[in-house]
C-alpha positions as CSV (number, residue, x, y, z in Angstrom):
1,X,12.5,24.6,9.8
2,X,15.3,25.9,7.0
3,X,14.4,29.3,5.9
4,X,14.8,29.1,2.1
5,X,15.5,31.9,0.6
6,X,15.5,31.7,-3.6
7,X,18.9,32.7,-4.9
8,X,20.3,32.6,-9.2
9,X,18.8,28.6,-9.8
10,X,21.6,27.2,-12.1
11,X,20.7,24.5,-15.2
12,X,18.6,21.8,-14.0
13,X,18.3,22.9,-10.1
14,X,17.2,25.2,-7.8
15,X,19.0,26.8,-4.8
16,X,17.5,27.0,-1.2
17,X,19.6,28.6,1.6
18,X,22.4,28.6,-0.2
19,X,22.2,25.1,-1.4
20,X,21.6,23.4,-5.0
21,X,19.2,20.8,-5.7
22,X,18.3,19.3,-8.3
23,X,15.6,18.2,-9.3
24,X,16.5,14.9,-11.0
25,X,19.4,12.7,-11.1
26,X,19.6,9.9,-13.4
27,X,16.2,8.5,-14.0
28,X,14.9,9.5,-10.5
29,X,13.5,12.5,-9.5
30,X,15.1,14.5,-6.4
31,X,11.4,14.0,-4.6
32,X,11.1,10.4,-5.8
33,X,13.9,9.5,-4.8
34,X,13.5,10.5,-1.3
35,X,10.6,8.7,-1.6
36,X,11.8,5.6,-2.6
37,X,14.1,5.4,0.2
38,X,12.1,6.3,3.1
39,X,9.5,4.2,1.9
40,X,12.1,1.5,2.4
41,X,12.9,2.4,5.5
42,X,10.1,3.2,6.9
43,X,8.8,-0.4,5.9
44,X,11.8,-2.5,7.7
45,X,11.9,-0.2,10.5
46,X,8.4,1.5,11.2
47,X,8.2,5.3,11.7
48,X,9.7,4.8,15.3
49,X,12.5,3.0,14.1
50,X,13.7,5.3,11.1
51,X,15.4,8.6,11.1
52,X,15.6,11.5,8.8
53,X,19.1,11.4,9.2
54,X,19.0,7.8,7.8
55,X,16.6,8.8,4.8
56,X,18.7,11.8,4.1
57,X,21.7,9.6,3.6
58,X,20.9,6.8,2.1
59,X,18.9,9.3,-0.4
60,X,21.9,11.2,-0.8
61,X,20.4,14.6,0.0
62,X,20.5,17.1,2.8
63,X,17.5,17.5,5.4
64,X,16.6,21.3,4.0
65,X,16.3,19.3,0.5
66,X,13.4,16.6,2.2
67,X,12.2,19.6,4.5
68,X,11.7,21.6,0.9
69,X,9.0,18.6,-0.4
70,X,8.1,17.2,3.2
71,X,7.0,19.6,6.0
72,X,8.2,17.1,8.4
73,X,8.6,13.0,9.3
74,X,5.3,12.4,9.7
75,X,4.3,14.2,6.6
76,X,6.4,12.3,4.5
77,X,5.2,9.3,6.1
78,X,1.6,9.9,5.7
79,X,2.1,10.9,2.0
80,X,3.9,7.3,1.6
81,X,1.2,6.0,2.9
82,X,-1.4,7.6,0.6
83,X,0.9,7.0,-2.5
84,X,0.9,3.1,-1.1
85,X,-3.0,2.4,-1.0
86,X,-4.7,5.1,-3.3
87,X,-4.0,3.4,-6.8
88,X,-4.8,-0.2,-5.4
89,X,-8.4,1.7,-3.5
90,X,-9.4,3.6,-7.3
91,X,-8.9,-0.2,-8.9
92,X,-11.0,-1.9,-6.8
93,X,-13.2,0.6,-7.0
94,X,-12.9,0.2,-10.9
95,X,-13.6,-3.1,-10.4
96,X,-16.5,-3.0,-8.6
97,X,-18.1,-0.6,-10.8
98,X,-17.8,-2.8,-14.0
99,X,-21.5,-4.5,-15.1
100,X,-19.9,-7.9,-14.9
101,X,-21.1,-10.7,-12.6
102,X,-20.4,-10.3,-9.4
103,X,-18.1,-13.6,-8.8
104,X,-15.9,-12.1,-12.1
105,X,-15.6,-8.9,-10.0
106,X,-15.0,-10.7,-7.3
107,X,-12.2,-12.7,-8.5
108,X,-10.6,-9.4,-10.1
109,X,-10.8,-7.8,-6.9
110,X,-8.5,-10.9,-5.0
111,X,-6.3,-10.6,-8.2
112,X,-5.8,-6.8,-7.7
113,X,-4.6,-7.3,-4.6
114,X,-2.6,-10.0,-4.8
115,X,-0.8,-7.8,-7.4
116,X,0.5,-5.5,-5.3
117,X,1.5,-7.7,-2.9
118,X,4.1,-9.2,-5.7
119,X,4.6,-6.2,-7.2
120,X,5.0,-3.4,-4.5
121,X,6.3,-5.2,-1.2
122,X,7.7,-2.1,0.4
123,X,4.6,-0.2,-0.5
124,X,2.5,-3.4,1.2
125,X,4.9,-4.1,4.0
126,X,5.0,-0.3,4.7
127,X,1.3,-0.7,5.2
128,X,1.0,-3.4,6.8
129,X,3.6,-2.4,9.8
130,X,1.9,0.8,10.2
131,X,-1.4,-0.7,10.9
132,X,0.7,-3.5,13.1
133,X,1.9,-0.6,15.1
134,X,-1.4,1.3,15.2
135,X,0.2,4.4,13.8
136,X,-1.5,7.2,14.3
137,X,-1.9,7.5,10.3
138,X,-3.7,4.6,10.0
139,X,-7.1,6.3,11.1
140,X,-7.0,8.3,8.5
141,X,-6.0,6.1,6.0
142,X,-8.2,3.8,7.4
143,X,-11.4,6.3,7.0
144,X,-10.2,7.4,3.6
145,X,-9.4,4.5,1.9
146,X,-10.0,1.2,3.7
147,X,-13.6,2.0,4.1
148,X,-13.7,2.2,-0.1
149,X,-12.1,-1.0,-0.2
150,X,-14.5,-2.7,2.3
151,X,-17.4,-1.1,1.1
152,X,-16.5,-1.8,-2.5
153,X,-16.1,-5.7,-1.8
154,X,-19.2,-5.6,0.4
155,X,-21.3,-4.2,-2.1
156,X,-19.8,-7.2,-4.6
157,X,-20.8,-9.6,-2.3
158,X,-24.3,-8.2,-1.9
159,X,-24.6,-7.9,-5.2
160,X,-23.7,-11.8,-5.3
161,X,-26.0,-13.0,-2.9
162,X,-28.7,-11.0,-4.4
163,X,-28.6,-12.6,-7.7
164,X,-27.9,-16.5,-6.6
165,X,-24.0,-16.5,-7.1
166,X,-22.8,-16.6,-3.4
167,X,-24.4,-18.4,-0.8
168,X,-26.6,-16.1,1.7
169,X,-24.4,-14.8,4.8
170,X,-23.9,-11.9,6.8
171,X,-22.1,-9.4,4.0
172,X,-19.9,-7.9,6.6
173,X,-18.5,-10.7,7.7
174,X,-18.1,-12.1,4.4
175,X,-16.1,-8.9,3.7
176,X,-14.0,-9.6,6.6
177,X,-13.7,-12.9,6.0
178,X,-12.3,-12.6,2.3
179,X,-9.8,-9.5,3.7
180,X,-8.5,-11.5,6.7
181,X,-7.7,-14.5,3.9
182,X,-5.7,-12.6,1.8
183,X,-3.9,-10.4,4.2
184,X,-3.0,-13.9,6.2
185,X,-1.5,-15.2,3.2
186,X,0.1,-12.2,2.2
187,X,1.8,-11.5,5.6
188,X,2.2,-15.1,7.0
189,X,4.1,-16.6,4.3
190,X,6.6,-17.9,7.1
191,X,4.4,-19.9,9.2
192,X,2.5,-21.2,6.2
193,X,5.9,-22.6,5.2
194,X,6.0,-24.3,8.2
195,X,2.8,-25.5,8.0
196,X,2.9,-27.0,5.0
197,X,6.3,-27.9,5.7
198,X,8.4,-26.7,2.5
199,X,10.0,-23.5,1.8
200,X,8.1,-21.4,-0.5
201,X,4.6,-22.9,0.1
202,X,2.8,-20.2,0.4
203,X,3.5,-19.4,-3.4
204,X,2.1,-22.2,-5.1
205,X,-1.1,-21.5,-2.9
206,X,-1.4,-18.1,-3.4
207,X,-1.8,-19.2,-7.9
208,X,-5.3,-20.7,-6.6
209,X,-5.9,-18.5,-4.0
210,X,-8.6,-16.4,-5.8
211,X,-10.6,-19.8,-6.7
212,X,-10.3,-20.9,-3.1
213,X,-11.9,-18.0,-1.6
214,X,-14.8,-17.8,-4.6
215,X,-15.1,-21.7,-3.4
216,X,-16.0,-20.4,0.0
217,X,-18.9,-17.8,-1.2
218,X,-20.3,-19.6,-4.3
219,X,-24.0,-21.3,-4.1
């Protein structure tokens, strides 16, 4: 591990061992940038597969600049992963907490997700591998966060049932159920297309998704 040792820090940076960095360039933090890139990387290739010497690069910074934010690989990797599922977990959780019926909540819930599947495929890809892989990471992301999402939907569901709105079933394997539908669609785009047999098929599906899946639970 680089030994940083502060020297004079010149406008706009910082120097560590001798070296400058700065702490933004352009728009993009020094930190976020890193970020951006290994999260990239890390999603095509899996934590296996990708190299600091590869994020460094592409980042445009040195390894003593990463090892300043990042103790190490798997540091960075786990804090990707973190930054990936804790603003789509505090939603749902949002969601579920609102005093609206349950199948509303529900149908927010499927939306929410969905969402970030459009909006943030390396973040979702970069999930999705490392649970593919059974990373090491993914326990504790699992334990921290998944369990919020499950229980959050579960309790939706129960809340449904409860009142009339979803047909009676087992609530954990409803919760399963409704999870394993949209992470299919989200992740199986290819063989849907095939399937269906036009390019692109899984999109038009995926703009009645949500009411498909309330279909399925509704009385």
């Amino acid at each position: 591990m680089p030994n940083y040792n502060h020297m004079h820090n010149p406008p706009g940076g910082r120097v560590f061992s001798g070296e400058v960095i700065y702490l933004t360039v352009g728009k993009l933090s020094t930190k976020a940038r890193i970020e951006r890139v290994a999260t990239r990387q890390f999603a095509l290739y899996g934590f296996d597969g990708t190299s600091v010497r590869q994020i460094v690069t592409e980042a445009k910074v040195t390894k003593p600049v990463l090892y300043y934010y990042f103790k190490d690989k798997r540091d960075l990797y786990l804090s990707l992963l973190e930054q990936a599922i804790a603003p789509l977990c505090d939603e749902i959780e949002r969601i579920g907490g609102r005093r609206s019926p349950p199948h509303h909540r529900m149908e927010e819930v499927i939306a929410a997700f969905l969402q970030f599947f459009r909006e943030s495929p390396d973040q979702f890809q970069l999930l999705h591998r490392a649970v593919e892989r059974r990373e090491r990471e993914v326990q504790i992301i699992a334990e921290k966060y998944f369990r919020r999402i499950f229980d959050t939907i579960s309790q939706i569901l129960a809340d449904g049932i409860a009142s009339g709105g979803f047909k009676g079933m087992d609530v954990t394997q409803g919760t399963f159920t409704v999870i394993a539908i949209l992470i299919y669609f989200c992740t199986r785009a290819h063989v849907i297309d095939v399937i269906m047999g036009q390019r692109r098929a899984t999109d038009a599906l995926m703009g009645t998704l949500p009411r498909h899946i309330l279909g399925l639970l509704e009385a």
